[in-house]
C-alpha positions in Angstrom: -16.3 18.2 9.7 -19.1 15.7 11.5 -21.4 17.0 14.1 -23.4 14.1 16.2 -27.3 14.5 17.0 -28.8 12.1 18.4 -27.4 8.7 17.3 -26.8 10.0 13.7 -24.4 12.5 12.1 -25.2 15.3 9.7 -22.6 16.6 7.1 -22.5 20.6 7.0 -20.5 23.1 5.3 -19.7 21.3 1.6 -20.8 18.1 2.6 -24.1 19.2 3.1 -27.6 17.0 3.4 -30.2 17.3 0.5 -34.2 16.2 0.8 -34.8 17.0 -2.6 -32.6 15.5 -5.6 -32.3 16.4 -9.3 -33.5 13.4 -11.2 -30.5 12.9 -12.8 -28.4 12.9 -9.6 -27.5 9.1 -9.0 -29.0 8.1 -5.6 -27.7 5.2 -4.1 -29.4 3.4 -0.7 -27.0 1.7 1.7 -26.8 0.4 5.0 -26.8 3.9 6.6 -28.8 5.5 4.4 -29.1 7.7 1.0 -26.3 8.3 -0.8 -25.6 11.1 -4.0 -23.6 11.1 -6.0 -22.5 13.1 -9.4 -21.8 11.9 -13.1 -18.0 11.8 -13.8 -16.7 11.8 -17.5 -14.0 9.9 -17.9 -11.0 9.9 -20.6 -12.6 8.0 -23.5 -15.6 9.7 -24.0 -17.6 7.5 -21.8 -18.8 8.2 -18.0 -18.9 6.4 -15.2 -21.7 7.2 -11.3 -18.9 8.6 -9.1 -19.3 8.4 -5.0 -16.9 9.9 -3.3 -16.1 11.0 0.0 -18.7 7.7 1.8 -18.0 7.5 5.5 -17.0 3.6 5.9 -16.5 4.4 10.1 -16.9 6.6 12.5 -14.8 10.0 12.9 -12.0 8.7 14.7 -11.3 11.3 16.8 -11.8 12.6 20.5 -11.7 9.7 23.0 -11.5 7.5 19.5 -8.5 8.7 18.5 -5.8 5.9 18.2 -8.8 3.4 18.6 -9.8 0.8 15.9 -12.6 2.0 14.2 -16.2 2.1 15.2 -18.9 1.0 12.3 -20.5 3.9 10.7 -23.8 6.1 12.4 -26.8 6.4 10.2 -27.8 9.3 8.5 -30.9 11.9 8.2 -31.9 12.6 4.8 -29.6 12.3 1.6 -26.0 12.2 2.3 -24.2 14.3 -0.9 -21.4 11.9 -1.9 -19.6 14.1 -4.6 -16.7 15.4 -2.8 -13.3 13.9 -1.8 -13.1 13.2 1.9 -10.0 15.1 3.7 -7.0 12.9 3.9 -5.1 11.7 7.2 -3.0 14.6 8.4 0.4 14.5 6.7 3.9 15.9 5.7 2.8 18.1 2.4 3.6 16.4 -0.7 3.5 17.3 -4.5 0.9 14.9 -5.4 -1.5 16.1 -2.1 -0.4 19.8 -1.6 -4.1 21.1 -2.2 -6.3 18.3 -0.3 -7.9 18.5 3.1 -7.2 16.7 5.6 -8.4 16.2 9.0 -8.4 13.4 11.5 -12.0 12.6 10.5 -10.8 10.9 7.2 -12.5 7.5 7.2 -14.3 8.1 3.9 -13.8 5.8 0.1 -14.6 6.4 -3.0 -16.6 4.2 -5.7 -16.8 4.1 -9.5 -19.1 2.1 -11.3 -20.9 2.4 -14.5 -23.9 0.5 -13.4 -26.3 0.9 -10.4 -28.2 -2.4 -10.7 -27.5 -5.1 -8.3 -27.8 -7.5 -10.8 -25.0 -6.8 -12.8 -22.4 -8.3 -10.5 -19.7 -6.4 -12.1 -16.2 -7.5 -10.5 -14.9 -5.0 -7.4 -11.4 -3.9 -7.2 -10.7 -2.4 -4.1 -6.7 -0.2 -4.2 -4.8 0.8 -0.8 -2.5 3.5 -1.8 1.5 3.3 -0.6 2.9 6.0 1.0 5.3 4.5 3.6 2.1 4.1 6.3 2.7 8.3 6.6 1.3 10.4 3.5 -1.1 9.7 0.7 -4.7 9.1 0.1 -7.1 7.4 -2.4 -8.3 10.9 -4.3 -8.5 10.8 -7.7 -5.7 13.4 -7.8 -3.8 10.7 -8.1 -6.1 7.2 -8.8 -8.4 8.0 -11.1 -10.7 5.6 -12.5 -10.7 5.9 -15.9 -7.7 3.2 -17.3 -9.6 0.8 -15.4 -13.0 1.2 -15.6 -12.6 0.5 -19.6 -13.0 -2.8 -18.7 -16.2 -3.7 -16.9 -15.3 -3.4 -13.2 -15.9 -1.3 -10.2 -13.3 0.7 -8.1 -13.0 1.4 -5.1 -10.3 3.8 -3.1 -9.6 4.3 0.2 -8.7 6.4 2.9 -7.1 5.3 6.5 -5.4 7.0 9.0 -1.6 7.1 8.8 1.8 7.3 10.4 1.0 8.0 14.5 -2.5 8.3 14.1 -2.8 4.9 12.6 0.0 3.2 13.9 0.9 4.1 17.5 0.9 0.9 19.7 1.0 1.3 23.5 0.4 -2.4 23.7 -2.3 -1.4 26.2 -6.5 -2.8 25.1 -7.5 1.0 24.0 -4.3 1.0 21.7 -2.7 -2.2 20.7 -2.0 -1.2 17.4 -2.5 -1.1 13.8 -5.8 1.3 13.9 -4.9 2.5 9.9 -4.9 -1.6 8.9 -8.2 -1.9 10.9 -9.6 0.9 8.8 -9.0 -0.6 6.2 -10.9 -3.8 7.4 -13.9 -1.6 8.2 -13.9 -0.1 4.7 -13.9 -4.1 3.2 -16.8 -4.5 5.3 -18.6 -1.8 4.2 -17.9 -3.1 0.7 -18.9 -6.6 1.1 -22.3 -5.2 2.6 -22.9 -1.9 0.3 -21.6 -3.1 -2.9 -24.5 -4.5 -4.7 -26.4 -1.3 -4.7 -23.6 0.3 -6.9 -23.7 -2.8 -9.4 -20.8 -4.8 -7.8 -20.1 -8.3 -6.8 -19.8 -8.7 -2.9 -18.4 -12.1 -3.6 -15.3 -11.1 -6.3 -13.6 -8.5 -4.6 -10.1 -8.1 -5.9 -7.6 -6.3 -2.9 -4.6 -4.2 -4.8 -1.9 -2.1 -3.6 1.1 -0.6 -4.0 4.2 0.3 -1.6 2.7 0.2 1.8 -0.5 -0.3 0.1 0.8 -3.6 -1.5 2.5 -4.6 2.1 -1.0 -3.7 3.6 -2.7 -6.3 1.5 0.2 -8.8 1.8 -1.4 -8.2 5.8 -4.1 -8.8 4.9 -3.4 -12.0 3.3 -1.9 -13.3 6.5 -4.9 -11.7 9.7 -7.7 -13.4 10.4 -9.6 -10.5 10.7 -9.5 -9.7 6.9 -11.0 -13.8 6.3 -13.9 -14.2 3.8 -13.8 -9.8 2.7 -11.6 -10.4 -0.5 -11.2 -13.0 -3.2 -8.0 -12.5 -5.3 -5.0 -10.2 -4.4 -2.6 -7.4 -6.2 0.5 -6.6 -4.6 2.9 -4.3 -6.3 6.1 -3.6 -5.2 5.7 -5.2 -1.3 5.1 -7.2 0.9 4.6 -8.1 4.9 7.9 -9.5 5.2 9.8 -6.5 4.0 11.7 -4.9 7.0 10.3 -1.5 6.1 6.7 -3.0 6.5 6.4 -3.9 10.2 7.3 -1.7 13.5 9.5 -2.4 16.5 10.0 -1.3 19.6 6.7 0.9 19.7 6.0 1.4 23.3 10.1 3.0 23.1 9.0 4.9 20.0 6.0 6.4 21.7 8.1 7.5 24.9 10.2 8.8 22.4 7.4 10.9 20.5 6.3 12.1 24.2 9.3 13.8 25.3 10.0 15.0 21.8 5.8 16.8 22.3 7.1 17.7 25.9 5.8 15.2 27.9 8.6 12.8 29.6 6.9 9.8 31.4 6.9 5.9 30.7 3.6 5.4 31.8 1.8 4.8 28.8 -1.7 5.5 30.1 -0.7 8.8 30.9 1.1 9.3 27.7 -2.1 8.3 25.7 -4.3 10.9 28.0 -1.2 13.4 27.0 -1.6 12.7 23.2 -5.4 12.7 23.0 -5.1 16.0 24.3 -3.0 17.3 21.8 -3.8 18.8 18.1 -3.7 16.9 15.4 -0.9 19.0 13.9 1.4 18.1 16.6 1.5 14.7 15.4 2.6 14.9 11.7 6.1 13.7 10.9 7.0 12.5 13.8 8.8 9.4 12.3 12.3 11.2 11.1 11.8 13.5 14.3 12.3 10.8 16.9 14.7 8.6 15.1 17.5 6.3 16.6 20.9 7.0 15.5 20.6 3.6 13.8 16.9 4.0 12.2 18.6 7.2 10.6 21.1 4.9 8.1 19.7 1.3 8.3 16.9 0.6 5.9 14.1 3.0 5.2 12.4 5.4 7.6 9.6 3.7 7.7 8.6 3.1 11.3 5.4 3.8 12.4 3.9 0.8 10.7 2.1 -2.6 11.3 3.0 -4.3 14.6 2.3 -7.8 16.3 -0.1 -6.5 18.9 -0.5 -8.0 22.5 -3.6 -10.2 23.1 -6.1 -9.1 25.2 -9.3 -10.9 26.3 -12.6 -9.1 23.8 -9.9 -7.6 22.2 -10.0 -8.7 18.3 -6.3 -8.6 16.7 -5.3 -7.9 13.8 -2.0 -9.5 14.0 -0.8 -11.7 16.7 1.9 -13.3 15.3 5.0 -12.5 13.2 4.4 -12.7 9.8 7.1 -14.9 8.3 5.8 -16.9 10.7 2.3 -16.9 9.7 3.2 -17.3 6.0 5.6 -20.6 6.9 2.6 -22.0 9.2 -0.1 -21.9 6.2 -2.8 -20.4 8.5 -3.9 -17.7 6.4 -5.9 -16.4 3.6 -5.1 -18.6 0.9 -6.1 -16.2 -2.5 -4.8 -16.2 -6.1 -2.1 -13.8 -6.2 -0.1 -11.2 -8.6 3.2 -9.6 -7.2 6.1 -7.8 -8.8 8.2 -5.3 -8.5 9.3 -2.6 -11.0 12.7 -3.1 -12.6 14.6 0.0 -10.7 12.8 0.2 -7.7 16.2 2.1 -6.1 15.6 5.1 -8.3 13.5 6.5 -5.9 16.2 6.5 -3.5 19.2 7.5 -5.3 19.5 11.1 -4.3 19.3 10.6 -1.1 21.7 7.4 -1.2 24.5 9.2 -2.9 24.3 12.1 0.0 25.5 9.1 2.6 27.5 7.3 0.1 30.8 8.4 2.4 29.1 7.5 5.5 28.2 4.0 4.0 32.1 3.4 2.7 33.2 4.0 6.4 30.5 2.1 8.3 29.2 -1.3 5.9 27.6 -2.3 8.9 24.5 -0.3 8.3 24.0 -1.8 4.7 22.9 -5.0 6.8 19.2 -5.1 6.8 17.5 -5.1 10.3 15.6 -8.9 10.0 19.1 -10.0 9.3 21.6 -7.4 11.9 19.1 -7.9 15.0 20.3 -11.3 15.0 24.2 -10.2 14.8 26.8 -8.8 17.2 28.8 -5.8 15.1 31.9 -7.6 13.7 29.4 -10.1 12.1 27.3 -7.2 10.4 30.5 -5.6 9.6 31.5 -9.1 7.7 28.2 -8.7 5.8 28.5 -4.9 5.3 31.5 -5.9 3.3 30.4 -8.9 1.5 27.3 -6.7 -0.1 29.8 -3.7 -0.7 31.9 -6.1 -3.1 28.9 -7.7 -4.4 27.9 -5.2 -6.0 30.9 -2.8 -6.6 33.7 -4.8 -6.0 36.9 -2.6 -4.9 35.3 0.1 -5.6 33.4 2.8 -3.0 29.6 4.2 -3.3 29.3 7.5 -5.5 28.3 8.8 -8.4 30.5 6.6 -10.8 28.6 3.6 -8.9 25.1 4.7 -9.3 24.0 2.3 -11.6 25.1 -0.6 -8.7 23.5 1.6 -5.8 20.3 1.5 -7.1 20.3 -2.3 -7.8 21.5 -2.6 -4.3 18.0 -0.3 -3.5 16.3 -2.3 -5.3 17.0 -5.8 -4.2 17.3 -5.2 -0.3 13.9 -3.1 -0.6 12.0 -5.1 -2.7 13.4 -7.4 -5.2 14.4 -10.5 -2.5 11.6 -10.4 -0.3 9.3 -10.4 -2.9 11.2 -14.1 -4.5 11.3 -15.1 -0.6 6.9 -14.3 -0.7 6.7 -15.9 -3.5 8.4 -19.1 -3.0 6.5 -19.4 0.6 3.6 -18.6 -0.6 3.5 -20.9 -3.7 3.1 -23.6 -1.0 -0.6 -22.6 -0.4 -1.7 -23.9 -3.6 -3.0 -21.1 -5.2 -2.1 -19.2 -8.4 0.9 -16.5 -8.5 1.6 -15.1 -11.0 4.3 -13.2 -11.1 5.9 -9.8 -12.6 8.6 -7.8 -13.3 7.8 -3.8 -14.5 10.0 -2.6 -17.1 8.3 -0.7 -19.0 10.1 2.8 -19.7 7.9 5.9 -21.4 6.9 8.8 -20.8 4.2 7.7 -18.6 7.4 6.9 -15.7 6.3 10.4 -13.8 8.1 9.4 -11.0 11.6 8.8 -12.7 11.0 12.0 -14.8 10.7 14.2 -12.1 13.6 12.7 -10.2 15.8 13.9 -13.5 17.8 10.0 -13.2 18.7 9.0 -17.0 19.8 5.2 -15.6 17.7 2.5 -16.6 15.0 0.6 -15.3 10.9 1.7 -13.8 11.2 3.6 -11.0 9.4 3.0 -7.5 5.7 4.1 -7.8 6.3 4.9 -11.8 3.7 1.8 -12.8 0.8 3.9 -11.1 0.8 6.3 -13.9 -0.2 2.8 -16.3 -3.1 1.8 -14.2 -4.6 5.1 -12.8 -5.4 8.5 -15.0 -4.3 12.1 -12.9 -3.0 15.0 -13.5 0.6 14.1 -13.9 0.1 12.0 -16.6 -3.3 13.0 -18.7 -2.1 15.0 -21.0 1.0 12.0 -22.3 -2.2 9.7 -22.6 -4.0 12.0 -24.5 -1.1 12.9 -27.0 0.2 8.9 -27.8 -1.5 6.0 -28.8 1.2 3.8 -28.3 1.0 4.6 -24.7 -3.1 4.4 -25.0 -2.5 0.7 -26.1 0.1 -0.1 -23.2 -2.2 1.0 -20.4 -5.1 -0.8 -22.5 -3.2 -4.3 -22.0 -2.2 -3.9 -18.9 -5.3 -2.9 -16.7 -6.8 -5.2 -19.3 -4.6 -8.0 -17.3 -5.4 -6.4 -13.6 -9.5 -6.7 -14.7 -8.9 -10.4 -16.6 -7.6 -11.3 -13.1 -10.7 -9.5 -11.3 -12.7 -11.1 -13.9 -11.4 -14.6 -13.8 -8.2 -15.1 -11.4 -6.5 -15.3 -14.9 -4.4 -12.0 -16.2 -4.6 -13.4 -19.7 -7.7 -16.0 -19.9 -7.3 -16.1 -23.5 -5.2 -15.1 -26.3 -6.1 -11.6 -26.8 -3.3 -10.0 -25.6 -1.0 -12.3 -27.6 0.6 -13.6 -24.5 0.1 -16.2 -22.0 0.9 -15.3 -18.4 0.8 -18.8 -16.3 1.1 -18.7 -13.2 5.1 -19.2 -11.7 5.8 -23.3 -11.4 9.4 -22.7 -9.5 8.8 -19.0 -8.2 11.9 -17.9 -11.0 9.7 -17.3 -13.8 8.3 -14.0 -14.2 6.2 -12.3 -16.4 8.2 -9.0 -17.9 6.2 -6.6 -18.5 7.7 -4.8 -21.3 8.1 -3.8 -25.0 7.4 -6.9 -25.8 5.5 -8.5 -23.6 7.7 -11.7 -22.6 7.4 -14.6 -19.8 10.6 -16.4 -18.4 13.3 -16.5 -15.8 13.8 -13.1 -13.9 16.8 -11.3 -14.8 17.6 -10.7 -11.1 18.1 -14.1 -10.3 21.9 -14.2 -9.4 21.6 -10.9 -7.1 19.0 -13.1 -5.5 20.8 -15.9 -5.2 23.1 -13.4 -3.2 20.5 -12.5 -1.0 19.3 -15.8 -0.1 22.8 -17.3 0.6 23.2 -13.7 3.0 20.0 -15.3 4.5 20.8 -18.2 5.1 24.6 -17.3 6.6 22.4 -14.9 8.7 20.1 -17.7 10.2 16.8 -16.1 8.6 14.1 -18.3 7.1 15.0 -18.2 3.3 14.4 -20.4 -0.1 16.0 -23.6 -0.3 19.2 -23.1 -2.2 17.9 -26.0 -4.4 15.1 -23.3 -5.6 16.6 -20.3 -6.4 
């Protein structure tokens, strides 16, 4: 908790102020003061100067809350930097079931094994997923150590999630996308603090994953984010997904104000209503105010990014759609890695198979939105059926079609927006390179817990190659053939920190060029290999459903 005195805040209870430092206690000086920090061992013997828990903003609560970020107060004294910041409130999770978390949750984390601004070390900034509603960057969960083998500096983030960062009452206090803004602030406080922990304020690498690799896609595409990152990550999303941009909000937030016992439409009374309100009040909101439709179509995913309203003094975010951005070529124009893992759908199976019945009966709702907001029902009910027979033929949903349920996951999700990304954005001229996670061991936590034996990486289960935690320590510890696969692949992720090249050389005994066509991929797998994507004819599906549904897609002459 922050307390305000006089201009400045003071941390109190464990994130207390120090005058006096031990001299081995790494003090950093930044912008808004002195920082602390502690010595963190990490997995191979070596250590790296860990800051954690650095406000980027200020507390975004009271008559800030729902507001984009303010920059950060100075402080008095030293400011002890050794503890995790609480996390957004959220619906409990495995991974986050023992963090704190509090609406003042603007805080990030750095790792570095140097403190001298000359080194210049390459910055890797990560925005974890989470669907916009759970998650944080603790190292609970991203832990430095995979990387930090190779000569770079990371940096994690927290933002504010799900209502708190994505309410939009289309009104100047509230026009949306507060948790993306965040995130903005926290880039700034990068490119101007950076040097002081070693790092290069000009090679700043932005990666993600899930909502975190949609939130840089965003990033890619608002002006607001221009000039505070150099190169771009995005695994497994992007800002044309359906799942990765909100409709409908001012409806949504009437909705979320009956449903917290307040019934009016006026939305400057419903924000004096909500700011009035704990913070508990607010979690989970999303599946508790769903439309009968948001309950089967696509993923629950709907307090997200939104094309805000402009306002005079008012600095957006995002003004415009973003297909449309990304066909106008008025963005950030960055070298780029995307990919997706190889069985995304896994992650969804469970809950697939429990409405397989419901989805025999009504196809309809198999229709993604971009492509059924555009349709009366006997046209989506046309669709429905031609994606039910793609992939299962005369067959229903069930268990005996699992294998085709989660390709069907898997492509609609993530596999054909990802092609469609990749083949508009190949038009800016940069680099992409391109991916496709296969890799199965026994570092796939996510699949392993779900108990699937079908093939293919799981959603989420290539964070367990990049990031050391508790779920996975004790399989890196125990194999060296997993040792040397998380070696060569953070050692790509760095290379492309390093040199917007994953493989600069031929070290790795690959060569990963960047896609010509947008249909080669690298496969990363036992071997490593590079050439055409083995999804390419459930693409081709896709972009011919596209195009019969009057959506921008790829030329058929380029699939």
């Amino acid at each position: 908790m922050m307390i305000f005195i006089q201009g400045s805040y003071l941390a109190r209870s464990s994130r207390s102020l120090h005058k006096v430092a031990t001299m081995n206690d790494p003090i950093v000086t930044v912008q808004q003061g002195k920082l602390k920090g502690s010595i963190l061992s990490l997995v191979d013997g070596s250590t790296c100067y860990s800051f954690k828990g650095v406000p980027y903003a200020q507390p975004p609560t009271g008559p800030l809350r729902f507001k984009a970020p303010e920059p950060p107060l100075q402080w008095q004294g030293i400011y002890e930097a050794t503890k995790h910041g609480p996390s957004c409130p959220q619906v409990p999770t495995p991974m986050l079931s023992n963090e704190e978390k509090d609406e003042n949750c603007l805080f990030l984390n750095i790792y570095t094994k140097s403190l001298q601004p000359k080194s210049k070390l390459p910055v890797m900034v990560f925005i974890h997923g989470g669907a916009f509603l759970s998650g944080s960057g603790d190292s609970s969960m991203y832990g430095p150590d995979f990387l930090l083998q190779h000569d770079v500096i990371l940096v994690t983030i927290n933002s504010r999630l799900e209502v708190f960062g994505f309410l939009c009452l289309n009104t100047r206090d509230v026009p949306g996308n507060a948790g993306l803004k965040d995130q903005v602030s926290a880039l700034k406080w990068v490119k101007r603090n950076i040097e002081q922990f070693g790092g290069d304020p000009d090679n700043v690498t932005l990666f993600g994953e899930s909502a975190g690799a949609a939130s840089v896609a965003y990033h890619m595409i608002s002006p607001m984010s221009k000039g505070l990152f150099h190169k771009v990550i995005a695994q497994s999303g992007t800002c044309i997904d359906d799942w990765s941009i909100q409709r409908d909000s001012i409806a949504r937030a009437i909705r979320c104000g009956k449903f917290l016992g307040k019934e009016t439409e006026d939305v400057n009374e419903l924000l004096q209503y909500f700011r009035g309100l704990p913070s508990n009040d607010f979690i989970g909101l999303t599946l508790k105010t769903r439309l009968e439709d948001e309950k089967y179509r696509g993923l629950s995913i709907l307090f997200a990014p939104v094309v805000e309203q402009k306002f005079d003094g008012v600095e957006s975010f995002l003004n415009e759609e973003p297909l449309d951005i990304l066909l106008s070529g008025n963005y950030n124009k960055v070298p780029l890695i995307i990919g997706y893992n190889s069985g995304e759908g896994l992650f969804t199976l469970s809950l697939q198979l429990k409405k397989a019945e419901f989805y025999n009966k009504h196809v309809k709702y198999l229709v993604p939105r971009e492509i059924a907001s555009k349709m009366e029902e006997d046209q989506m009910i046309e669709f429905g059926d031609r994606i039910k027979n793609f992939y299962v033929g005369d067959k229903n949903f069930g268990e005996h079609t699992a294998e085709a349920i989660v390709k069907f996951q898997t492509d609609v999700y993530f596999t054909y927006n990802i092609h469609r990304f990749v083949h508009f954005y190949r038009l800016s001229n940069q680099p992409v390179f391109a991916y496709r996670f296969n890799y199965e061991t026994d570092l796939n936590i996510i699949k392993k817990l779900s108990g699937i034996s079908l093939k293919g990486a799981c959603h989420a289960d290539d964070l367990f190659y990049f990031f050391h935690n508790e779920g996975n320590k004790d399989v890196y510890r125990e194999k060296d053939k997993i040792k040397e696969i998380v070696f060569n692949l953070t050692k790509m992720w760095t290379n492309f920190a390093k040199f917007s090249n994953p493989t600069p050389d031929k070290s790795l005994g690959v060569t990963w060029p960047p896609t010509s066509s947008g249909r080669e991929f690298m496969n990363l797998e036992e071997p490593l290999s590079f050439g055409q994507c083995p999804e390419l004819e459930r693409v081709k599906f896709w972009n011919k459903l596209y195009c019969d549904g009057g959506v921008p897609h790829i030329p058929t002459s380029r699939v």
